[in-house]
Rosetta silent file (secondary structure, phi, psi, omega in degrees, C-alpha in Angstrom):
SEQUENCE: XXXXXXXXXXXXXXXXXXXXXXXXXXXXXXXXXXXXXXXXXXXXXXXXXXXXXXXXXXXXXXXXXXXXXXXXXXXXXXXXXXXXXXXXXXXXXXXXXXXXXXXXXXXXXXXXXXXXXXXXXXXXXXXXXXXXXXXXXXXXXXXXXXXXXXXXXXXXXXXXXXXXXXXXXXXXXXXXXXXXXXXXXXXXXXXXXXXXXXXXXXXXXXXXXXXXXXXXXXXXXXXXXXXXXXXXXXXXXXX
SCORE:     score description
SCORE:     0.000 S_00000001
   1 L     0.000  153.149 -176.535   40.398   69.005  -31.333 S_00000001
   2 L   -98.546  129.124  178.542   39.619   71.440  -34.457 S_00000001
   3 L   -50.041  -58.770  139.906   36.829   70.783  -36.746 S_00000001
   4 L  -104.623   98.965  156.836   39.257   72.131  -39.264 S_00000001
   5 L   -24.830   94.735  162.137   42.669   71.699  -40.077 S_00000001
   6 E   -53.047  117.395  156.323   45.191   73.551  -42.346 S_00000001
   7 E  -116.804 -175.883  177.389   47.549   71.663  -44.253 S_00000001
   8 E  -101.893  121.886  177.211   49.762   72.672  -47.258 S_00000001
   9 E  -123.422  178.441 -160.013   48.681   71.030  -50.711 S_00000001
  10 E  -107.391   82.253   90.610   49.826   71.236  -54.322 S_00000001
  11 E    42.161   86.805 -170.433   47.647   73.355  -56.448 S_00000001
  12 E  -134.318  130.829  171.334   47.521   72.230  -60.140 S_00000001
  13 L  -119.412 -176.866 -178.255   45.527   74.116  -63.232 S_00000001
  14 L   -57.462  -44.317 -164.361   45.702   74.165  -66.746 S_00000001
  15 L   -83.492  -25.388 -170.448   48.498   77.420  -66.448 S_00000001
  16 L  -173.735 -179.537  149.517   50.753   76.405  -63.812 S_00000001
  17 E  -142.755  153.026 -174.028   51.105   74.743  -60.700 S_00000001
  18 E  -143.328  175.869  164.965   51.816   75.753  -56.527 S_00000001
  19 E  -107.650  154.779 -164.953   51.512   75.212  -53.533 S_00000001
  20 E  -153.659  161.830  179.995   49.280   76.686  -51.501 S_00000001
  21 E   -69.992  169.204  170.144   46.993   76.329  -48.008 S_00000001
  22 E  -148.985  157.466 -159.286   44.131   73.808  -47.803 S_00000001
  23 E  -114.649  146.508  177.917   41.412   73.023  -45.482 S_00000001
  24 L  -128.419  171.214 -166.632   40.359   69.614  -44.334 S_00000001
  25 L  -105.548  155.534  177.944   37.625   68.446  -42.218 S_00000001
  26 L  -119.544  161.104 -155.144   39.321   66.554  -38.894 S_00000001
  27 L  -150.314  127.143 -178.474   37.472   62.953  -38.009 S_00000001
  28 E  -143.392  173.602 -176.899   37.781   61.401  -34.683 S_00000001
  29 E  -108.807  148.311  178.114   36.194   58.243  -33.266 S_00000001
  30 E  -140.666  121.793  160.221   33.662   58.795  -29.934 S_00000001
  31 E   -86.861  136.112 -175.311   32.715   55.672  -28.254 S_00000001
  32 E  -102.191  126.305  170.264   29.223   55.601  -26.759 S_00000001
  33 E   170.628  166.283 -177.665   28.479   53.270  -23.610 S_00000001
  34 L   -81.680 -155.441 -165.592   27.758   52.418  -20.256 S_00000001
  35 L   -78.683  -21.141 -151.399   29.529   51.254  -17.278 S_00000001
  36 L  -130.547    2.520  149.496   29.113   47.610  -18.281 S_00000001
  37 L  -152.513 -165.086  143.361   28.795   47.821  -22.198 S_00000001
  38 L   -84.055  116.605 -176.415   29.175   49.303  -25.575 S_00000001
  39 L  -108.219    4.560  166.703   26.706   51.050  -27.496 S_00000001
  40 E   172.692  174.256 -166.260   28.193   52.262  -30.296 S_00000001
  41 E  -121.430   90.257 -159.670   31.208   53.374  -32.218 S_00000001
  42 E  -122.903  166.251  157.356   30.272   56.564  -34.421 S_00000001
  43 E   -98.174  155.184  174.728   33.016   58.884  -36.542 S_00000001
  44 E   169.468 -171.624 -153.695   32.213   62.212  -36.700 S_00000001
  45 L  -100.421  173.280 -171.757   33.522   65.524  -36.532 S_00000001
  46 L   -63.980  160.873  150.256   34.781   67.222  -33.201 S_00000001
  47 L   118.931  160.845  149.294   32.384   68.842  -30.875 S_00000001
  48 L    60.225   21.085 -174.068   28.966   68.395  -29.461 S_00000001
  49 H   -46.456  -58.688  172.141   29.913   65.032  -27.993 S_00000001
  50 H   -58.847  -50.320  167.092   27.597   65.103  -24.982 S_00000001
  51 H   -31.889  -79.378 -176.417   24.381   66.107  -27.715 S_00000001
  52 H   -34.789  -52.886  163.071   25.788   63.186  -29.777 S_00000001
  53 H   -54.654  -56.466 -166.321   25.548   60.263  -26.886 S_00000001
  54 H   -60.580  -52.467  164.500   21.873   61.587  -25.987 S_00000001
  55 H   -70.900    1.889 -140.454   20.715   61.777  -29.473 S_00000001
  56 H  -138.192  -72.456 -161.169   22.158   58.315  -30.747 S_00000001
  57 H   -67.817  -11.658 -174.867   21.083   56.386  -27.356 S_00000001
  58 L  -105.805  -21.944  161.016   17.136   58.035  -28.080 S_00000001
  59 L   -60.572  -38.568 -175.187   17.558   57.484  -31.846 S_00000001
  60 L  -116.959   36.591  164.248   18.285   54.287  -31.669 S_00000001
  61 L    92.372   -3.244 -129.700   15.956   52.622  -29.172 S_00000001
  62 L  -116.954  -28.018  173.090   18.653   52.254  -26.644 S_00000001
  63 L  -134.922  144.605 -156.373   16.342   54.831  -24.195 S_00000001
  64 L  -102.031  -15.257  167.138   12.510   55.045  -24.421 S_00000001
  65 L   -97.850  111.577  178.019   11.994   58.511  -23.253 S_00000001
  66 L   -87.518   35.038 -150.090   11.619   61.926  -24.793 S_00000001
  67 L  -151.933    8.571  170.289   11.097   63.678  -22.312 S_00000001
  68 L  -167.542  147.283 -161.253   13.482   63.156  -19.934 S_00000001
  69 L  -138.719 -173.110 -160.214   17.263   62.119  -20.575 S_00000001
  70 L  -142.977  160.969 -177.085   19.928   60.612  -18.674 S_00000001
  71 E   -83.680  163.057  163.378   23.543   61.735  -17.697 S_00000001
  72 E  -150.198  132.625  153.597   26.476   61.617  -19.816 S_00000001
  73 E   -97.250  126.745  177.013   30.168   62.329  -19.423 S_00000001
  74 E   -75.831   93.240  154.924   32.242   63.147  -21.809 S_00000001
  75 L   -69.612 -174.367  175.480   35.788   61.230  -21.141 S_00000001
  76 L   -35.838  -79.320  176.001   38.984   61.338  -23.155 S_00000001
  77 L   -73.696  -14.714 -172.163   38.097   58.377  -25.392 S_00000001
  78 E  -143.641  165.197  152.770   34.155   58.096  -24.684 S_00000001
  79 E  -114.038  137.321 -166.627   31.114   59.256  -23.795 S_00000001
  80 E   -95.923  135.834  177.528   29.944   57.735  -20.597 S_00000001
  81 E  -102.431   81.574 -160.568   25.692   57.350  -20.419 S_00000001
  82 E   -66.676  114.483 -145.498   24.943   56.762  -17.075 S_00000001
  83 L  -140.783 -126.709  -68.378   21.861   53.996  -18.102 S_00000001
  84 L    63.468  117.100  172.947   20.571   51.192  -15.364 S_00000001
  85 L   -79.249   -9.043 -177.608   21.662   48.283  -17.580 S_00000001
  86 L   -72.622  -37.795 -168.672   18.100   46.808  -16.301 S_00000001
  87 L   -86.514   -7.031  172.848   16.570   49.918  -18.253 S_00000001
  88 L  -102.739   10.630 -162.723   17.864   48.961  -21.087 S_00000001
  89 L  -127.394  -30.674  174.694   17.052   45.154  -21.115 S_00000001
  90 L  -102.622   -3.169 -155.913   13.507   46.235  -20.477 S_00000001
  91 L  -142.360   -3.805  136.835   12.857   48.760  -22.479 S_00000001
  92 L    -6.849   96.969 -166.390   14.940   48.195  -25.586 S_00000001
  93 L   -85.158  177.207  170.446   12.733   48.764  -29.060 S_00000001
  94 L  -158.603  164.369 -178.485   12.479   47.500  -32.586 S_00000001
  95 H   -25.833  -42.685 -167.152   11.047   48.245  -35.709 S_00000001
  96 H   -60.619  -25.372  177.857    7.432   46.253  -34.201 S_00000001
  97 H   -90.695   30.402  142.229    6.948   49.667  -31.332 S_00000001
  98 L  -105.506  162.575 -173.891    6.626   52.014  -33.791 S_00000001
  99 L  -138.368  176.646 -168.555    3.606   53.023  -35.373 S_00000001
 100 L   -75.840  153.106 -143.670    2.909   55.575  -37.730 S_00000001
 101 L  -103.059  166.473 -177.287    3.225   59.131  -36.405 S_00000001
 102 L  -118.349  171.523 -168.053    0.565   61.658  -36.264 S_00000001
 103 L  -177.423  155.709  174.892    0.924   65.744  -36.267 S_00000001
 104 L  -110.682  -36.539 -175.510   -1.082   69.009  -35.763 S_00000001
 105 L   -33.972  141.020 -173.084    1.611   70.693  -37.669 S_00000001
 106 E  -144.948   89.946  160.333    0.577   73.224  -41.041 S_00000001
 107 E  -113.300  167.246 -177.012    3.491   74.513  -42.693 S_00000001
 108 L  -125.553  177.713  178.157    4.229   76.610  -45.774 S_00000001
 109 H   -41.323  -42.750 -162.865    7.152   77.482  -48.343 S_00000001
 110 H   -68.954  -26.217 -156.262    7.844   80.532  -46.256 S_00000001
 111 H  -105.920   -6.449  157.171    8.717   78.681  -43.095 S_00000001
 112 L   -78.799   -2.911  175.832   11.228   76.381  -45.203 S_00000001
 113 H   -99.637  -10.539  161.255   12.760   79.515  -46.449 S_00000001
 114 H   -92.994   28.381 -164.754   13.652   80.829  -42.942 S_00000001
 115 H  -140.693  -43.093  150.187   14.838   77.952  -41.731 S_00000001
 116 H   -16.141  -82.791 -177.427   17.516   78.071  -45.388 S_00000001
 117 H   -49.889  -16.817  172.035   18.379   81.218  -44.542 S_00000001
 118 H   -92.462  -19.513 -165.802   19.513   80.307  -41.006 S_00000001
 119 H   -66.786  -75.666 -176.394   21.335   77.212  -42.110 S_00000001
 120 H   -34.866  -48.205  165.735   23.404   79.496  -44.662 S_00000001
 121 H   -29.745  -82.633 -168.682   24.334   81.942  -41.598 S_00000001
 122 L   -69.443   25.865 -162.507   25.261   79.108  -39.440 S_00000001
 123 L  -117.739   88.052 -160.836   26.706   77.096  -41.554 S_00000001
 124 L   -76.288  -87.372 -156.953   30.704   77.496  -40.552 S_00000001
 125 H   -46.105  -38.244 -173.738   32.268   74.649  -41.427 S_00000001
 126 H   -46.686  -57.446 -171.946   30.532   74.140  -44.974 S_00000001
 127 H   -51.338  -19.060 -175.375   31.871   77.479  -46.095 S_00000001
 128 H  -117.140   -6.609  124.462   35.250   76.451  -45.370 S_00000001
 129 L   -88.053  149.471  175.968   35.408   73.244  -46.457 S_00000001
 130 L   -99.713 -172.364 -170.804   33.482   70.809  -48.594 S_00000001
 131 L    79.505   19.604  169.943   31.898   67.487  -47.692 S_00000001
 132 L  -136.957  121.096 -175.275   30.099   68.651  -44.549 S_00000001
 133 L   -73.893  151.259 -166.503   26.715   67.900  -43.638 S_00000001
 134 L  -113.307  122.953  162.165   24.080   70.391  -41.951 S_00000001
 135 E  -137.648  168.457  178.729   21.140   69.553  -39.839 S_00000001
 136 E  -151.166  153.785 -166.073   18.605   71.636  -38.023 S_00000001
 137 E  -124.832  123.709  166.503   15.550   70.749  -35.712 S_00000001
 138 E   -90.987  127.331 -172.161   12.867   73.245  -35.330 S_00000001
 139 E   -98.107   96.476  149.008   11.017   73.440  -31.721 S_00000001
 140 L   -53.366   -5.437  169.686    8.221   74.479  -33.380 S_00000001
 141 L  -122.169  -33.913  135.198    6.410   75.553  -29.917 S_00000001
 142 L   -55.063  -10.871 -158.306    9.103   77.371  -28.286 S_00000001
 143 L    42.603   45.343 -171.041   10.717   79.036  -31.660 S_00000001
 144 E  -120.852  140.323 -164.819   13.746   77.468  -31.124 S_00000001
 145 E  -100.278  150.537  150.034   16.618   76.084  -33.848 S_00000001
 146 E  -135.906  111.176 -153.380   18.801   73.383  -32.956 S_00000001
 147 E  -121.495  159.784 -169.552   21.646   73.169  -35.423 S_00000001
 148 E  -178.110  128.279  161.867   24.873   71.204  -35.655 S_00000001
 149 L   -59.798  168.161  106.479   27.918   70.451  -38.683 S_00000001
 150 L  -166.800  162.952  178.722   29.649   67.079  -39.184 S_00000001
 151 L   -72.783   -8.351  164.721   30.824   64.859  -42.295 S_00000001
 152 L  -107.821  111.623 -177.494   28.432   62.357  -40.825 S_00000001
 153 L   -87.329  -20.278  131.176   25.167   63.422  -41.312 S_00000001
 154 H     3.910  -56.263  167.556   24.027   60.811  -39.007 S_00000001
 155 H   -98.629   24.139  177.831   25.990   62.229  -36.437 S_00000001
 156 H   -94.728  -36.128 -174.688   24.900   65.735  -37.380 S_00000001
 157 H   -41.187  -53.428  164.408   21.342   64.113  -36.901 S_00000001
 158 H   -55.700  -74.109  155.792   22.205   63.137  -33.628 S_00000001
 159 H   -25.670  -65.961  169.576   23.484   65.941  -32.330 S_00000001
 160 H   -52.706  -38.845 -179.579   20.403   68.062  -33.040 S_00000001
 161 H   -80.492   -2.218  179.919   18.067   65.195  -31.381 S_00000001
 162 H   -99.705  -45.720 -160.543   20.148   65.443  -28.589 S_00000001
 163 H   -68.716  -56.287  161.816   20.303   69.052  -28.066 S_00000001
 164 H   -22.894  -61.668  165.918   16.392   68.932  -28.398 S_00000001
 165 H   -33.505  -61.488 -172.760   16.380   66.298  -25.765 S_00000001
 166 H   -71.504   -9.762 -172.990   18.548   68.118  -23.182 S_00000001
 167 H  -105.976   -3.420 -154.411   16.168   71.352  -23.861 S_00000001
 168 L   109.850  -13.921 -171.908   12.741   70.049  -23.719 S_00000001
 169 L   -63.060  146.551  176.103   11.800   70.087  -27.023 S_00000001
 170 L  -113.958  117.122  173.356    8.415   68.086  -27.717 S_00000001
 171 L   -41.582  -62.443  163.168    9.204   66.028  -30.813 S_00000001
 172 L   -35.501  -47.131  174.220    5.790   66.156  -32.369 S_00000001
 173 L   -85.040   18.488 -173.613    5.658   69.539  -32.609 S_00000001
 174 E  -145.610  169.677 -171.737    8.931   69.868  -34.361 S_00000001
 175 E  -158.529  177.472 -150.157   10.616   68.980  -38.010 S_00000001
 176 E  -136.947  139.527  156.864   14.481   68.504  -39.377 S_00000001
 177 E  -137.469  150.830  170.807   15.880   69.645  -42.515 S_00000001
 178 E  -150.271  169.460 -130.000   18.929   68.633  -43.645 S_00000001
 179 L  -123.765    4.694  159.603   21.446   69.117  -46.401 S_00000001
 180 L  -110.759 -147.389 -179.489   21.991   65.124  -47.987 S_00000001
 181 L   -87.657  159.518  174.546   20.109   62.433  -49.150 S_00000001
 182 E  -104.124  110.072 -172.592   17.351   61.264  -46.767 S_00000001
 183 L   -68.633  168.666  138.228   18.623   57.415  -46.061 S_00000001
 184 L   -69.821    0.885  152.999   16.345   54.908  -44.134 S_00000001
 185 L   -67.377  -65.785  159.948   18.781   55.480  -41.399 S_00000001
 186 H   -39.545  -45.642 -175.425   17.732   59.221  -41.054 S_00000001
 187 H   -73.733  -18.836 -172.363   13.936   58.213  -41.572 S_00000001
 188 H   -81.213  -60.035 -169.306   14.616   55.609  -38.708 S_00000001
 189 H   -82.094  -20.220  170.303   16.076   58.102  -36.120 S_00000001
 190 H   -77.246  -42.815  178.853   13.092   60.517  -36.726 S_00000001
 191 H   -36.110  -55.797  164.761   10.689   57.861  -36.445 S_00000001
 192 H   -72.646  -50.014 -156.771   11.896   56.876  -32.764 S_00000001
 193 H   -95.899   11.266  153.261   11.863   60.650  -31.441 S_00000001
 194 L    76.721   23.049 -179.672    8.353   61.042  -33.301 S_00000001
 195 L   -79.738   92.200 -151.467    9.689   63.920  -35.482 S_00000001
 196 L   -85.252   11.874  140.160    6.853   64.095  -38.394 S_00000001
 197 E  -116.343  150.041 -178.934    8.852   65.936  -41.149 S_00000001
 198 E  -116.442  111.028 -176.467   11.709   65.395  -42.791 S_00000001
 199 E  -129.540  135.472  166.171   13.236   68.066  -45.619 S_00000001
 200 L  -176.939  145.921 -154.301   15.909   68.424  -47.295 S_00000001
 201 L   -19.249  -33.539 -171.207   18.458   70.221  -49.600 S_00000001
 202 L   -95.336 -130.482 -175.497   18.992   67.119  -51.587 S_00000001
 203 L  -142.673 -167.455  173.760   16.522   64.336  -52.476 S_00000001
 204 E  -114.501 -178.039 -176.923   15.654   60.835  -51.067 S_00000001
 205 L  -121.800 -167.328 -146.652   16.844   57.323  -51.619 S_00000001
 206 H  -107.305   -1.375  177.112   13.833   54.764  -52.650 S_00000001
 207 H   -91.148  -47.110  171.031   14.201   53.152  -48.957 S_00000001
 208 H   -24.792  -80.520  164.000   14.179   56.622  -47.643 S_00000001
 209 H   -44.272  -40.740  156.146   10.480   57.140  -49.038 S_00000001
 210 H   -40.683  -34.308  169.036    9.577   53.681  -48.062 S_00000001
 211 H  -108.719    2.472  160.060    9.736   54.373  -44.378 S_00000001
 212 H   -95.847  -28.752  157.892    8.247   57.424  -44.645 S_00000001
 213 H   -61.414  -44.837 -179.464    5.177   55.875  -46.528 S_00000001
 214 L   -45.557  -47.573 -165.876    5.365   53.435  -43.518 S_00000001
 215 L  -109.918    5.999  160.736    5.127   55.372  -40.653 S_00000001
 216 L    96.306    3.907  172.318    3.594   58.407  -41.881 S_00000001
 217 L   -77.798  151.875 -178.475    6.245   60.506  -42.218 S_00000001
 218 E   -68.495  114.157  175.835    6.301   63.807  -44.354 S_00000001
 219 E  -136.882  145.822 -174.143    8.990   63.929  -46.640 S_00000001
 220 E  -103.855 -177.290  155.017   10.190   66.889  -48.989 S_00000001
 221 E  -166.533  160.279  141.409   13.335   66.894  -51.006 S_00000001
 222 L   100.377   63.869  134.428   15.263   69.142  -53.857 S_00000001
 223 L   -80.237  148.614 -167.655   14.161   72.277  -51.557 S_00000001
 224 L  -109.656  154.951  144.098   14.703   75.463  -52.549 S_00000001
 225 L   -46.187  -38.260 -147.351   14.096   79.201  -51.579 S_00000001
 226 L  -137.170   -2.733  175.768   11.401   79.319  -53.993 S_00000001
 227 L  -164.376 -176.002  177.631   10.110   75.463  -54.452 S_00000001
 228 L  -171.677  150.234  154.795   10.321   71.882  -53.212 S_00000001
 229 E   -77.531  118.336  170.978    9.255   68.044  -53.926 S_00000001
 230 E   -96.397  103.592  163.036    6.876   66.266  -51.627 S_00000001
 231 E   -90.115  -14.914  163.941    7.513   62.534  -51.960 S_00000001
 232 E  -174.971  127.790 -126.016    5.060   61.508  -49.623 S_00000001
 233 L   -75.485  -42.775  173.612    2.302   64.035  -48.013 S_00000001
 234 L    54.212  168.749  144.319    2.448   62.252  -44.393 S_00000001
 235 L    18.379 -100.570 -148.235    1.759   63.530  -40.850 S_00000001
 236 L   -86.386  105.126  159.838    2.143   67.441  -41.603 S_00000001
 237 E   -70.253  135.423 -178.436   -0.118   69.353  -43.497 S_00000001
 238 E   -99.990  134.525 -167.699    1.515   71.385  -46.112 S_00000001
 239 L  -129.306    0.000    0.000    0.141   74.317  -48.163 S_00000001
């Protein structure tokens, strides 16, 4: 399936009106689960399916390690996680395992202004349509980007935590910016993978900041080339 779609639409200004092409975003459903259940339902845009199951089952408690991952197939309708249903009945988390995260990390303006400038490169789908969220994961030990589109930034979120996953990346040592608001969903899924900043294009929502005072996370918002907001200083010193 295509990320984007042409259709034909109606065009109407103040002077006249036509028709003309138009680009849409395309939305499919990918079921996540094992042999014996369901672990989730997400929408999201085409692509990056296998990333998506890995990051989603590590985001959301459903596997406790980050450091080592599990298979997945991609079928027609799903993605299959090949899990031990035993490993997930023991080792299944909640809010009560996490505690707040710690970091060696010291970043500056300059290293949120390369990490802009790569988004805008890579950033396909935005350019041709609107409505589509951007995230990117910095391996901060390796120099390595892990970047990924979808109209769900949740599942763009995902996607990046996955590809991290499948590469090795050590969480701790690494930080996410992304291109909406930062929910308490997003502050949630960094929280389980131990990822101690959070940045991003937009702002935050007042839960957003809430779970980032909890657990120590760093969080900017209304970045810029040239400036940013710290709502709360966290984990990662910043200069």
């Amino acid at each position: 399936m295509k990320s984007i779609n042409e259709i034909r639409v109606r065009r109407y200004t103040e002077e006249s009106n036509h028709d003309e092409k138009g680009l849409i975003a395309s939305e499919q459903i990918v079921e996540i689960r094992t042999s014996e259940r369901q672990l989730g339902v997400l929408k999201t845009s085409p692509g990056l399916e296998e990333y998506l199951a890995l990051g989603f089952i590590l985001s959301m408690g459903y596997w406790p390690y980050s450091n080592k991952y599990p298979e997945v197939i991609r079928q027609e309708e799903y993605v299959l996680v090949i899990i031990d249903e035993a490993s997930i009945e023991d080792h299944i988390r909640d809010r009560d395992d996490i505690f707040p995260l710690e970091s060696e990390l010291f970043l500056r303006l300059e290293d949120f202004q390369k990490q802009l400038g790569y988004i805008s490169e890579q950033a396909e789908l935005s350019s041709e349509t609107t409505g589509i969220h951007s995230a990117l994961l910095i391996d901060t030990l390796e120099h390595k980007q892990y970047f990924a589109e979808d109209f769900s930034q949740s599942a763009a979120v995902d996607k990046v935590i996955g590809m991290g996953l499948a590469n090795g990346i050590h969480f701790p040592a690494s930080y996410l910016l992304v291109t909406d608001l930062i929910t308490q969903d997003i502050a949630e899924k960094c929280i389980w993978v131990e990822i101690p900043l959070i940045a991003s294009s937009s702002s935050s929502t007042d839960r957003g900041i809430l779970t980032a005072e909890t657990f120590n996370i760093t969080l900017i918002g209304n970045l810029t080339v040239d400036s940013f907001s710290v709502y709360h200083e966290g984990a990662v010193k910043i200069e």
